[in-house]
N, CA, C and O atoms as CSV, one atom per row, in Angstrom:
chain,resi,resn,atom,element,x,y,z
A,1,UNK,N,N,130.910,22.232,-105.064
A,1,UNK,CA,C,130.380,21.203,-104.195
A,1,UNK,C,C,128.868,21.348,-104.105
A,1,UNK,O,O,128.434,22.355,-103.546
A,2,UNK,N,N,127.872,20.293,-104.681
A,2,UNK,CA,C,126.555,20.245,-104.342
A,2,UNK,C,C,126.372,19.835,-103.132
A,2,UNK,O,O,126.927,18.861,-102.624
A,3,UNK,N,N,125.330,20.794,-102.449
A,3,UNK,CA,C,124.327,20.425,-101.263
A,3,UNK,C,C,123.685,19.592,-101.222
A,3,UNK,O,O,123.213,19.385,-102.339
A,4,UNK,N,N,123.288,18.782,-100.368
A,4,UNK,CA,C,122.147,17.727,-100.001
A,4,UNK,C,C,121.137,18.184,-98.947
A,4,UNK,O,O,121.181,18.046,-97.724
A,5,UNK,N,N,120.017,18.885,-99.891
A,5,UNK,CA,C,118.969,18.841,-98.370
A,5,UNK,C,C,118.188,17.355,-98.353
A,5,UNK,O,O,118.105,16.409,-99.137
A,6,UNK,N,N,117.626,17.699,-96.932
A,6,UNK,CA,C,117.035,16.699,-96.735
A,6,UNK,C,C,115.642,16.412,-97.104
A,6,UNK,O,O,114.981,17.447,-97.191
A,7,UNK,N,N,114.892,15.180,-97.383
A,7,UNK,CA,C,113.977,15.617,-97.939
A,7,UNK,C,C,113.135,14.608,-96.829
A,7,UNK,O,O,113.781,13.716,-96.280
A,8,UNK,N,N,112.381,14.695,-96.668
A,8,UNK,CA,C,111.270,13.660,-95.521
A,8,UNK,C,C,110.671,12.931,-96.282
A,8,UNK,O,O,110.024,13.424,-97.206
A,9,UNK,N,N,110.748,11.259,-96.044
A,9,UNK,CA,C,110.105,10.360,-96.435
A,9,UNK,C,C,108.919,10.289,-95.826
A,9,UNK,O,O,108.857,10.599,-94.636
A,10,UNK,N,N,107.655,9.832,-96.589
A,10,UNK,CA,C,106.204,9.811,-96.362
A,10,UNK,C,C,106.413,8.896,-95.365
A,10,UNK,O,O,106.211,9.116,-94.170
A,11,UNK,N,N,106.909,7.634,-95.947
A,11,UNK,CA,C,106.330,7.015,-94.359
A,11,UNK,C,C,107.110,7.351,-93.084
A,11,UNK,O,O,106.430,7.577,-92.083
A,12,UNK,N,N,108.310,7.408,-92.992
A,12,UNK,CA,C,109.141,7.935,-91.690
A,12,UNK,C,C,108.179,8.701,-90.744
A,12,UNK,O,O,107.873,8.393,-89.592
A,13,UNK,N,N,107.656,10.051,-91.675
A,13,UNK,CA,C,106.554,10.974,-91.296
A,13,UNK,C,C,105.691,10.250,-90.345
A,13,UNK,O,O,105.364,10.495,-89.184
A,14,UNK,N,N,105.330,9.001,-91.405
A,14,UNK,CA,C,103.612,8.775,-90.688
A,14,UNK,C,C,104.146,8.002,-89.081
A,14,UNK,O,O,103.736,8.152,-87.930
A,15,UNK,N,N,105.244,7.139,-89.686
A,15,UNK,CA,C,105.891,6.122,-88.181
A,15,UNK,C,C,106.478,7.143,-87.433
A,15,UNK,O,O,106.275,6.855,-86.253
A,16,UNK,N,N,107.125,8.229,-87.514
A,16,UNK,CA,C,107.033,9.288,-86.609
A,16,UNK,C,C,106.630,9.667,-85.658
A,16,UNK,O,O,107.098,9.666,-84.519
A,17,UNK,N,N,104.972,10.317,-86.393
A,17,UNK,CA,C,104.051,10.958,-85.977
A,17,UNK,C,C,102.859,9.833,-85.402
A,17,UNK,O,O,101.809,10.250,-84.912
A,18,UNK,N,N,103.104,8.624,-85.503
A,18,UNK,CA,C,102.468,7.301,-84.713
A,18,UNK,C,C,103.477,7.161,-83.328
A,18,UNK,O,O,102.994,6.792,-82.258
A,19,UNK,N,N,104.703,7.443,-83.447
A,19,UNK,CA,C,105.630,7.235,-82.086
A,19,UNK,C,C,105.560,8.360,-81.030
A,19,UNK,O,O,105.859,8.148,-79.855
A,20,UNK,N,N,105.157,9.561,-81.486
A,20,UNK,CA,C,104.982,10.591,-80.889
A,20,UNK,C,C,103.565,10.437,-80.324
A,20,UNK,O,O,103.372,10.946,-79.220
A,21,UNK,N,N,102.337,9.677,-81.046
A,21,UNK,CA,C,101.262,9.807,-80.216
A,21,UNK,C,C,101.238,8.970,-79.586
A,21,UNK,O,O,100.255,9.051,-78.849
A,22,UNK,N,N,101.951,7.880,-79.372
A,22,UNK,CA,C,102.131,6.913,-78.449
A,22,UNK,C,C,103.072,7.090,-77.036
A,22,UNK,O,O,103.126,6.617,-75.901
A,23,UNK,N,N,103.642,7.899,-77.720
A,23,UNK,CA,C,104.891,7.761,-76.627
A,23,UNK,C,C,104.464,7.942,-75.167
A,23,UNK,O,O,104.640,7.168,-74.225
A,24,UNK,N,N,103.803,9.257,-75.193
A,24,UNK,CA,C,103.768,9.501,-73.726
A,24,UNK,C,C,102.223,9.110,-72.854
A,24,UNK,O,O,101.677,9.568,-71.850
A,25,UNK,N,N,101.875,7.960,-73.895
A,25,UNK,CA,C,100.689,7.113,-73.059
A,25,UNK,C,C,100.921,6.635,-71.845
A,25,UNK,O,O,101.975,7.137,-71.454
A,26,UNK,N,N,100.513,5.981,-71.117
A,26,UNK,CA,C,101.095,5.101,-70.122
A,26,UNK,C,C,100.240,4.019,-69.894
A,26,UNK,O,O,99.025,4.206,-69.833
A,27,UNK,N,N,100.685,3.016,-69.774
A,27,UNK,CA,C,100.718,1.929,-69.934
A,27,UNK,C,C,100.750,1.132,-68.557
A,27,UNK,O,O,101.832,1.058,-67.974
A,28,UNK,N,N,99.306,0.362,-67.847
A,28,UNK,CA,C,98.881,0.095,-66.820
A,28,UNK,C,C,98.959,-1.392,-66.638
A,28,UNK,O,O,98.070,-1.474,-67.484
A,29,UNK,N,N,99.160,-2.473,-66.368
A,29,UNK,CA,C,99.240,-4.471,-66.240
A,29,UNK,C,C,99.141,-4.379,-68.353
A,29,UNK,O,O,98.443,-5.177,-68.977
A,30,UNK,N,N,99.755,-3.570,-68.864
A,30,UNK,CA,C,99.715,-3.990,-70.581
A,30,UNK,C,C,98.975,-3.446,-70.841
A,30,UNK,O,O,98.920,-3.587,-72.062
A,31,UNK,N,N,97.781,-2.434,-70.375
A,31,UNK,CA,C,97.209,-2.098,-71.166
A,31,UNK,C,C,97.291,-0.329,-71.565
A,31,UNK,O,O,97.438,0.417,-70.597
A,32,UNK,N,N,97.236,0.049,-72.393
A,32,UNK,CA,C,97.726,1.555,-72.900
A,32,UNK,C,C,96.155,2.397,-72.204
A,32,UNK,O,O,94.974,2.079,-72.063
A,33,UNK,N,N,96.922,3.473,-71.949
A,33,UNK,CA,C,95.910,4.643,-71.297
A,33,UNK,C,C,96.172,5.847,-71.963
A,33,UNK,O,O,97.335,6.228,-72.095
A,34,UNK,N,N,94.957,6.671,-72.521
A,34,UNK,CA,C,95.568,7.827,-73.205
A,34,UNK,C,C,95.857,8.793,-71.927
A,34,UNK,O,O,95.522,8.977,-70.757
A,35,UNK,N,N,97.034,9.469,-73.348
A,35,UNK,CA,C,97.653,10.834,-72.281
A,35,UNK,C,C,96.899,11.450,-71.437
A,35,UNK,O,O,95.776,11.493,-71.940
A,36,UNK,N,N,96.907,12.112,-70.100
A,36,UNK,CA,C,96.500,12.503,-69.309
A,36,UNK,C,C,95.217,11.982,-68.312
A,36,UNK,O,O,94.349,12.592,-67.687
A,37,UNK,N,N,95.639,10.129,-68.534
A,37,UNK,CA,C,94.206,9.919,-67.358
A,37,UNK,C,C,94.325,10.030,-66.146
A,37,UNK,O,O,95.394,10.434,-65.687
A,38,UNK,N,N,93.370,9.735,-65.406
A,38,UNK,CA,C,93.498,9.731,-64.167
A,38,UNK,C,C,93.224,8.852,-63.170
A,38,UNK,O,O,92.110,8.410,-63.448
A,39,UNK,N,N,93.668,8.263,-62.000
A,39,UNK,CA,C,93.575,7.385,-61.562
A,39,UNK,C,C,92.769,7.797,-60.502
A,39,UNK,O,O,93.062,8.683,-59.700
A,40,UNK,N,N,91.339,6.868,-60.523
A,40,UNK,CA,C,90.236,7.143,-59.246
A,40,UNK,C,C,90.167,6.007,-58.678
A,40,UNK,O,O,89.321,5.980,-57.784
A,41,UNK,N,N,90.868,4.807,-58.886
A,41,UNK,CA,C,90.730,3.571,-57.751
A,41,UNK,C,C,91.345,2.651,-58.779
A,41,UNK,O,O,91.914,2.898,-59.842
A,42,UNK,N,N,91.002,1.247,-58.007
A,42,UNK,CA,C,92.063,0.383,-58.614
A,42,UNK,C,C,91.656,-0.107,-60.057
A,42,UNK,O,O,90.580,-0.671,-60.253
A,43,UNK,N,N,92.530,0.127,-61.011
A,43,UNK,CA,C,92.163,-0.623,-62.173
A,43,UNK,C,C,91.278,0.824,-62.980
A,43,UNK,O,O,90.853,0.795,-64.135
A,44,UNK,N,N,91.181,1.820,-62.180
A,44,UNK,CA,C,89.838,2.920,-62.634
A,44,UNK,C,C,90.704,4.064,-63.190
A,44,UNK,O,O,91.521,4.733,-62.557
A,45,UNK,N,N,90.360,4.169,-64.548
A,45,UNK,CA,C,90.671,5.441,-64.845
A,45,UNK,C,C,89.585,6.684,-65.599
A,45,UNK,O,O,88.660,6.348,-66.339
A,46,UNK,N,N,89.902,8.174,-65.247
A,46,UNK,CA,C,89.067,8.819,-65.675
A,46,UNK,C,C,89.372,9.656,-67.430
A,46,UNK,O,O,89.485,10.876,-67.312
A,47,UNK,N,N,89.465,9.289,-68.482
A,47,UNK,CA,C,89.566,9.897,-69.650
A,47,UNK,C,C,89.586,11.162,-69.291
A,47,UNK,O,O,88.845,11.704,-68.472
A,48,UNK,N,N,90.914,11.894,-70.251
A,48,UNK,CA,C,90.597,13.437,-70.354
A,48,UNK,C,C,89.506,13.652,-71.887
A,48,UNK,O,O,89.158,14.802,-72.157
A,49,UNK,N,N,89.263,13.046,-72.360
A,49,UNK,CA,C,88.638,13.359,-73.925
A,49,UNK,C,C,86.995,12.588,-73.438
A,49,UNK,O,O,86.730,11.839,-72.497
A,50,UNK,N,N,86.300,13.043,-74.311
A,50,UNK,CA,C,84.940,12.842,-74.378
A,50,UNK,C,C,84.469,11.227,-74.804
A,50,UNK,O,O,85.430,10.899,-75.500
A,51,UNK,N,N,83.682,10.222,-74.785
A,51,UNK,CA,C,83.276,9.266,-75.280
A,51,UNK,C,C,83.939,8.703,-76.744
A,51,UNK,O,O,84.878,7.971,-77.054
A,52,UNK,N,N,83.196,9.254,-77.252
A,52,UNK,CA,C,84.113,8.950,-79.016
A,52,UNK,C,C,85.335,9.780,-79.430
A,52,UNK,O,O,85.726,9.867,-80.594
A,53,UNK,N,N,85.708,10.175,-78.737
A,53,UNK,CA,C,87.182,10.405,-78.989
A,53,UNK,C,C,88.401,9.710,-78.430
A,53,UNK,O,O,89.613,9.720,-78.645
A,54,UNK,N,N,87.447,9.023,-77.519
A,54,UNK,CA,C,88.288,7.805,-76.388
A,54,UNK,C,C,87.700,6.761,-77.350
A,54,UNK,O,O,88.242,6.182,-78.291
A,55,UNK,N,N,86.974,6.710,-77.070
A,55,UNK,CA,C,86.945,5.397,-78.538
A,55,UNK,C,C,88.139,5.814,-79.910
A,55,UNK,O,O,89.080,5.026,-80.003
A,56,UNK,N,N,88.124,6.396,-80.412
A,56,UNK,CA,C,89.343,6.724,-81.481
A,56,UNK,C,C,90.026,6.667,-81.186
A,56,UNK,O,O,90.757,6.156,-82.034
A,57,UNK,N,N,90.720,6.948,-80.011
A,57,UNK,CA,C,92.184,6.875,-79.656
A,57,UNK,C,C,92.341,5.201,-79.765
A,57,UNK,O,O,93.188,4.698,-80.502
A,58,UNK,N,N,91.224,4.231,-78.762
A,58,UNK,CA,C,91.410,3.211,-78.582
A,58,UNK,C,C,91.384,2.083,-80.121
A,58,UNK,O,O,91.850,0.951,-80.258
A,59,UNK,N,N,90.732,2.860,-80.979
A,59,UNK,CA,C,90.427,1.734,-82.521
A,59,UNK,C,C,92.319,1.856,-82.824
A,59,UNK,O,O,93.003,0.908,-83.209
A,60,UNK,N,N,92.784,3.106,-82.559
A,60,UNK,CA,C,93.885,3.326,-83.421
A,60,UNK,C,C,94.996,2.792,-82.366
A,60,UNK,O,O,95.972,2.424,-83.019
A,61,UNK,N,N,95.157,2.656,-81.300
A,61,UNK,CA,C,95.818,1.644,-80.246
A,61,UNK,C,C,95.548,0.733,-80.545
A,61,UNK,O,O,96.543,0.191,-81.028
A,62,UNK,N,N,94.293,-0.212,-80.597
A,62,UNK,CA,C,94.225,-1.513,-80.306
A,62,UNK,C,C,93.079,-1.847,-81.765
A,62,UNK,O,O,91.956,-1.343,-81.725
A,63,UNK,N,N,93.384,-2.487,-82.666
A,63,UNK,CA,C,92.752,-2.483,-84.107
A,63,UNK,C,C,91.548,-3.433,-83.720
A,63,UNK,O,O,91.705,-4.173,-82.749
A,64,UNK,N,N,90.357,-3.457,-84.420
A,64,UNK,CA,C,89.150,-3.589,-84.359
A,64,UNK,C,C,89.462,-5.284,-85.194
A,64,UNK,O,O,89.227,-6.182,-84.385
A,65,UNK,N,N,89.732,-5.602,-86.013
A,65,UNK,CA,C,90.298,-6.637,-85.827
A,65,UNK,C,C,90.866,-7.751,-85.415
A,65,UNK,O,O,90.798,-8.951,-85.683
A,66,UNK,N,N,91.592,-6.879,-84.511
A,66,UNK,CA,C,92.299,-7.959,-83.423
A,66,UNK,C,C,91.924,-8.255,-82.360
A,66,UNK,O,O,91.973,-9.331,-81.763
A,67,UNK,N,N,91.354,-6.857,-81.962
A,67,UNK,CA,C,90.519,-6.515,-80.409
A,67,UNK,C,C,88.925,-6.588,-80.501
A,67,UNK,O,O,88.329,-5.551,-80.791
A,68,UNK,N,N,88.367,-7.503,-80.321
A,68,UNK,CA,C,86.701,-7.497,-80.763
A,68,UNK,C,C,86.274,-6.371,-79.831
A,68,UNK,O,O,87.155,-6.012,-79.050
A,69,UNK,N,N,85.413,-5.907,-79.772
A,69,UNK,CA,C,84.894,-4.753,-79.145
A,69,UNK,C,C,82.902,-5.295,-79.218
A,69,UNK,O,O,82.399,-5.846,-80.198
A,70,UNK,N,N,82.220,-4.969,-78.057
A,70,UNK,CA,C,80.718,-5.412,-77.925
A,70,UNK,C,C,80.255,-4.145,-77.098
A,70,UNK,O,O,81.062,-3.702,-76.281
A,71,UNK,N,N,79.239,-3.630,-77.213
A,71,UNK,CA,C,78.412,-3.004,-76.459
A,71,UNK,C,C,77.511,-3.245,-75.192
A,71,UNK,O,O,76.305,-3.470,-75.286
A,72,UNK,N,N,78.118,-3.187,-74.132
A,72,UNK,CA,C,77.811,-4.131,-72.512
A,72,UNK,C,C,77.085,-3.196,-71.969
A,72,UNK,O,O,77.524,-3.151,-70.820
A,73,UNK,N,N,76.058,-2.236,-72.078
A,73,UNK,CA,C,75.335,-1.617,-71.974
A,73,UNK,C,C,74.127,-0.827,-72.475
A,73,UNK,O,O,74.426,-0.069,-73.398
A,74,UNK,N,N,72.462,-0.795,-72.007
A,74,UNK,CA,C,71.771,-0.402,-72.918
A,74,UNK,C,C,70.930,0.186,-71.937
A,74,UNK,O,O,69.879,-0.345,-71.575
A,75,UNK,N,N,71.455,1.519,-71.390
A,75,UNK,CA,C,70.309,2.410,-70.636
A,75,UNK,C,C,70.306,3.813,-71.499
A,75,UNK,O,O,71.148,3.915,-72.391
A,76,UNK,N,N,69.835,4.370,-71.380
A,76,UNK,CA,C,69.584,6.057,-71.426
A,76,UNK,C,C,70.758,6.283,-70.493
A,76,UNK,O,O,71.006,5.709,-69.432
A,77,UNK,N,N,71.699,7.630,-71.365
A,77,UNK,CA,C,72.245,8.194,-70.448
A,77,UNK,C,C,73.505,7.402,-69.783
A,77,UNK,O,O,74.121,7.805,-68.796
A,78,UNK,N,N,73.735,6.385,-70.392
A,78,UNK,CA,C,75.114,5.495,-69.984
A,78,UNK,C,C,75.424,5.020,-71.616
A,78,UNK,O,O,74.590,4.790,-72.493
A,79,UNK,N,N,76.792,4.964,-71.693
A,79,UNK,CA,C,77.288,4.237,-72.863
A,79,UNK,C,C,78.488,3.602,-72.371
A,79,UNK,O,O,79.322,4.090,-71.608
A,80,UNK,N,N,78.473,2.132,-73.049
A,80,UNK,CA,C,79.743,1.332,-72.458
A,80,UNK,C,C,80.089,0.328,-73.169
A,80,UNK,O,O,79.216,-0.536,-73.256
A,81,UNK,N,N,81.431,0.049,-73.925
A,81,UNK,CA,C,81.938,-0.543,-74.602
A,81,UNK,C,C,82.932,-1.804,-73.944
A,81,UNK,O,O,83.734,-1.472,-73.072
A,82,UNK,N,N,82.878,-2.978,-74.294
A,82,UNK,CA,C,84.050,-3.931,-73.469
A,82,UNK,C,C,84.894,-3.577,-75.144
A,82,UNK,O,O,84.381,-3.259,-76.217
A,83,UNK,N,N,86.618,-3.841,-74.699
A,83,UNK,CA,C,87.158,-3.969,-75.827
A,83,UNK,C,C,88.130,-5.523,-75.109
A,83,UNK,O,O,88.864,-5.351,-74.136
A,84,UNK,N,N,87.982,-6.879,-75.727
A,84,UNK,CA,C,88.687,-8.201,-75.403
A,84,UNK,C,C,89.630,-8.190,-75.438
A,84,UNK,O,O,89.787,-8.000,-76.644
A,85,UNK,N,N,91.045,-8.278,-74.834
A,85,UNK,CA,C,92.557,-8.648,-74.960
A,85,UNK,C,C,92.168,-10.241,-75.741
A,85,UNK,O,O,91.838,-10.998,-74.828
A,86,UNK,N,N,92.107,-10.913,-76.992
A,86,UNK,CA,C,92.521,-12.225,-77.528
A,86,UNK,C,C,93.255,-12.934,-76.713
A,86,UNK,O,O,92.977,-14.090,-76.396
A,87,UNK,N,N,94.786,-11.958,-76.093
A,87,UNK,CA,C,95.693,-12.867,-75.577
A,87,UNK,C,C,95.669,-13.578,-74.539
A,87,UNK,O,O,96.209,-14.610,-74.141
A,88,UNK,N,N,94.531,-12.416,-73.968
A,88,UNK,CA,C,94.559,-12.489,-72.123
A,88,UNK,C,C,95.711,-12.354,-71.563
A,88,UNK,O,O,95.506,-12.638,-70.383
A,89,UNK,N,N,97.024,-12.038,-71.719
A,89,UNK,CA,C,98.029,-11.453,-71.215
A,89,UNK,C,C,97.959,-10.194,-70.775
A,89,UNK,O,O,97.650,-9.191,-71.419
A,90,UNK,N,N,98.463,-10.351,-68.894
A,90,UNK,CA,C,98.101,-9.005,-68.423
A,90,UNK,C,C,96.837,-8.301,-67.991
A,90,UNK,O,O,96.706,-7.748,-66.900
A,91,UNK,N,N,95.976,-8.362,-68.875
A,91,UNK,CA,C,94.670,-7.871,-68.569
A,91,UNK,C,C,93.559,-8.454,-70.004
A,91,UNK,O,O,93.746,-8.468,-71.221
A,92,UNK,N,N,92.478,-8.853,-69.198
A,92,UNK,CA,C,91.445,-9.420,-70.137
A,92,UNK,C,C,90.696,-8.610,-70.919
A,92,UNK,O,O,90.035,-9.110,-71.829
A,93,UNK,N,N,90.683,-7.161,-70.675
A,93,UNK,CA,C,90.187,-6.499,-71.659
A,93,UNK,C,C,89.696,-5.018,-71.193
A,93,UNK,O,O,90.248,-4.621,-70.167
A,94,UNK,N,N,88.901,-4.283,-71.688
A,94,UNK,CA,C,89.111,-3.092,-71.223
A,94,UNK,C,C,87.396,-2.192,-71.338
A,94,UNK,O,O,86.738,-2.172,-72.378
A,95,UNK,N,N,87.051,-1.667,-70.306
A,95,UNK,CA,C,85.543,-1.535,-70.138
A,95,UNK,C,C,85.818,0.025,-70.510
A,95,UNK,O,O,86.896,0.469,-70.116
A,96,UNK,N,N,85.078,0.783,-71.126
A,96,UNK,CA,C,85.190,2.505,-71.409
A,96,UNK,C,C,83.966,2.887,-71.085
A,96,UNK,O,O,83.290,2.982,-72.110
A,97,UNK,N,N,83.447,3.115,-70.252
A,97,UNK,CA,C,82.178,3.733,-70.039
A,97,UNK,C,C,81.448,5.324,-70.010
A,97,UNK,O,O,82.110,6.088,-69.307
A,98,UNK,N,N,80.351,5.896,-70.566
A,98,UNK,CA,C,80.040,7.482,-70.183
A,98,UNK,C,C,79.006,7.321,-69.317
A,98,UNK,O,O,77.961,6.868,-69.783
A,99,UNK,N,N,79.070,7.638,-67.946
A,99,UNK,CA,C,77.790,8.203,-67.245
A,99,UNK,C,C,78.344,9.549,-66.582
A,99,UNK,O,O,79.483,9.686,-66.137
A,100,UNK,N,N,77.228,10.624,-66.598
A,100,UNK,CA,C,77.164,11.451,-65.721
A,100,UNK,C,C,78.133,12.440,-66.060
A,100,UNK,O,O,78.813,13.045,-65.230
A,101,UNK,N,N,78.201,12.642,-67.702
A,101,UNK,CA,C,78.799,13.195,-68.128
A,101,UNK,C,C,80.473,13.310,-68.201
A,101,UNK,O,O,81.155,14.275,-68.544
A,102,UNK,N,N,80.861,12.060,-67.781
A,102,UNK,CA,C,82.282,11.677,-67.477
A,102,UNK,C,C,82.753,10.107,-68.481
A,102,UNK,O,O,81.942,9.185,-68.569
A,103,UNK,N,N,83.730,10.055,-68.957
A,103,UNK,CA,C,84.321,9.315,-69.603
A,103,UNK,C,C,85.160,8.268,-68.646
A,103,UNK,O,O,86.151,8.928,-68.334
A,104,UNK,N,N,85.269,7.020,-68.040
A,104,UNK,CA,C,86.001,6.022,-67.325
A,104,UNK,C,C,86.296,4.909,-68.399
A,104,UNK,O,O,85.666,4.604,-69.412
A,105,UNK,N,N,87.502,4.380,-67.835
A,105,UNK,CA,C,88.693,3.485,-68.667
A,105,UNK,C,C,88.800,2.155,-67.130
A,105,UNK,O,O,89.280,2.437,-66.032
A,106,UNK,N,N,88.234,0.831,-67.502
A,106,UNK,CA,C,88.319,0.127,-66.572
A,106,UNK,C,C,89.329,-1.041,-67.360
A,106,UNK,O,O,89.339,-1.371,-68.546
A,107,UNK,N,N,90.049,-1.452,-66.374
A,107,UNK,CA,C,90.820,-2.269,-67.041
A,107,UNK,C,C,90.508,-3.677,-66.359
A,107,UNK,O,O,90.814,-3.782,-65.171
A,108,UNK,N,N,90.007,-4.620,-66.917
A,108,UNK,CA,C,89.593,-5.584,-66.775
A,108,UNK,C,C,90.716,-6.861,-66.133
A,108,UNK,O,O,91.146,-7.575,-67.038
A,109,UNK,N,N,91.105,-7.136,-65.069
A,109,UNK,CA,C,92.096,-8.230,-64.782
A,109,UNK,C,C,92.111,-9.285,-65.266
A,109,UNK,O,O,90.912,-9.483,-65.458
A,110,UNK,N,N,92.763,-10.361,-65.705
A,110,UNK,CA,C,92.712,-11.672,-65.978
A,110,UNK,C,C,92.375,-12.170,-64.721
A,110,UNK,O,O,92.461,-11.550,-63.661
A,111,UNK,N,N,91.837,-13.760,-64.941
A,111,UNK,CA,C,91.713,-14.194,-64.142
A,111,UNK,C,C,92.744,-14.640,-62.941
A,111,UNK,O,O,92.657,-14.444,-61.729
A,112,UNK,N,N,93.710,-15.285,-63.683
A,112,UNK,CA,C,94.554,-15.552,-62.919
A,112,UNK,C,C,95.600,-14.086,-61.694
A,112,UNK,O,O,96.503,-14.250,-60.873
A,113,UNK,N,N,94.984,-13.001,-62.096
A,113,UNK,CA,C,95.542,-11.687,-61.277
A,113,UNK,C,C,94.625,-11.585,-60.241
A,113,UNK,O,O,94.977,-11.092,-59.170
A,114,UNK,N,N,92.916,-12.192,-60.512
A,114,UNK,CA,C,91.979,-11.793,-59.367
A,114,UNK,C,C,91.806,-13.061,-58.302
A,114,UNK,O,O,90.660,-13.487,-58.153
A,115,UNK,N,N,92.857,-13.668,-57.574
A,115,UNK,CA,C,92.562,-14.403,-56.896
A,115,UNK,C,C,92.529,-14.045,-55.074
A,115,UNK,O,O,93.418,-13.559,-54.374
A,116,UNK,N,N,91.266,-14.466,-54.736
A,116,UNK,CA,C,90.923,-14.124,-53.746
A,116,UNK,C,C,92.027,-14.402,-52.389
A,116,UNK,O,O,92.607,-15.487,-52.349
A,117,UNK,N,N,92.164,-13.829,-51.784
A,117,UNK,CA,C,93.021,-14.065,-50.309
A,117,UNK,C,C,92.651,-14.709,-49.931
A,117,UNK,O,O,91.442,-14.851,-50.111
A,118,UNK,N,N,93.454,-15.749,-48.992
A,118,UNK,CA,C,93.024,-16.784,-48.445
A,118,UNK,C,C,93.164,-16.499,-46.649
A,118,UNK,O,O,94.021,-15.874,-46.023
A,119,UNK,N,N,92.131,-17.128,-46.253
A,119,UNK,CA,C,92.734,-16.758,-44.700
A,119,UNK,C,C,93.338,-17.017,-44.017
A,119,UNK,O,O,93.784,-18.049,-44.516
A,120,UNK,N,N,94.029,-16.864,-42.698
A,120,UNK,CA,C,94.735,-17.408,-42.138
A,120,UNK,C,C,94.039,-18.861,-41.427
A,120,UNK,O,O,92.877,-19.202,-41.206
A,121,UNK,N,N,95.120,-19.381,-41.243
A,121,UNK,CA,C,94.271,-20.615,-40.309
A,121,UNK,C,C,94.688,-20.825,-39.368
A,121,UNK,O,O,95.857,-21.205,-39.300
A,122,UNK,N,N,93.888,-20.660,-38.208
A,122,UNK,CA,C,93.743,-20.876,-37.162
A,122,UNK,C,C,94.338,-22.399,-36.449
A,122,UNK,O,O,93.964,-23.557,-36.637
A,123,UNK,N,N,95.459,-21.805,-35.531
A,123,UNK,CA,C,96.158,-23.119,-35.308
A,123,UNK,C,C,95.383,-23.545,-33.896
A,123,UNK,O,O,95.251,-22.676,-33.034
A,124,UNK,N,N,94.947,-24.688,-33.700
A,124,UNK,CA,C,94.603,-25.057,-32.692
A,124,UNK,C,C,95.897,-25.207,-31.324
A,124,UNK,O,O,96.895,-25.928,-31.360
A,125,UNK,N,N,95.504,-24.360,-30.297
A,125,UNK,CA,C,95.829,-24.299,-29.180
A,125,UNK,C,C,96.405,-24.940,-27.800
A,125,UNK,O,O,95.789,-25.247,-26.779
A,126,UNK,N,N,97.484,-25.019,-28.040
A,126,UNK,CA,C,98.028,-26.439,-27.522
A,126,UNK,C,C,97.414,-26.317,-25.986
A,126,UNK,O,O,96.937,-25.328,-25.429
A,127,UNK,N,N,97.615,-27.821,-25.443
A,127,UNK,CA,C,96.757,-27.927,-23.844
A,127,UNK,C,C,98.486,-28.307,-23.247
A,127,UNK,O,O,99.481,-28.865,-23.711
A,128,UNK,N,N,98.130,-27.687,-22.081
A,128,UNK,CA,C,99.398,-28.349,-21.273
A,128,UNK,C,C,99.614,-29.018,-19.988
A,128,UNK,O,O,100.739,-29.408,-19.676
């Protein structure tokens, strides 16, 4: 009786090892957050990885192609990238900024998510 080992297909490997770095992202109104951020307010997150390595994670999440990406900042000492959702589903796009030696992940709302509260209205006071 011949054995059958197994042998690993190249791509299985690569779709694999793409499901494994995805997996344990998490995922905020649609938009993906790398492993281990942190949440400092609404919509605010703090990157565990440095500037361009948060950028890499994000080209290989969200393709440069699909996702236009612009540079929304030009000081000394700050760097900040918008990356566009096309779809606008969920969230309009995604701000990555470095100041102060810290890496932040802003997630940009659609419009239709930022609508202002309305107030109450004041019922006029019946006379009797």
């Amino acid at each position: 009786m011949r054995q059958h080992f197994y042998k690993a297909r190249p791509l299985g490997a690569v779709m694999c090892a793409l499901w494994v770095a995805t997996a344990g992202a998490e995922v905020v109104s649609g938009a993906q957050l790398p492993d281990g951020s942190q949440k400092v307010g609404e919509n605010r997150y703090r990157a565990p990885r440095d500037f361009e390595a948060t950028l890499d994670y994000y080209r290989s999440v969200y393709s440069t192609s699909s996702y236009p990406r612009r540079q929304i900042v030009n000081q000394p000492g700050v760097k900040a990238v918008h990356i566009s959702n096309p779809s606008g589903k969920n969230f309009a796009g995604l701000n990555i900024y470095e100041a102060n030696e810290e890496v932040r992940i802003y997630i940009v709302p659609t419009q239709q998510a930022v609508k202002p509260m309305k107030k109450p209205e004041a019922k006029p006071a019946k006379k009797k």
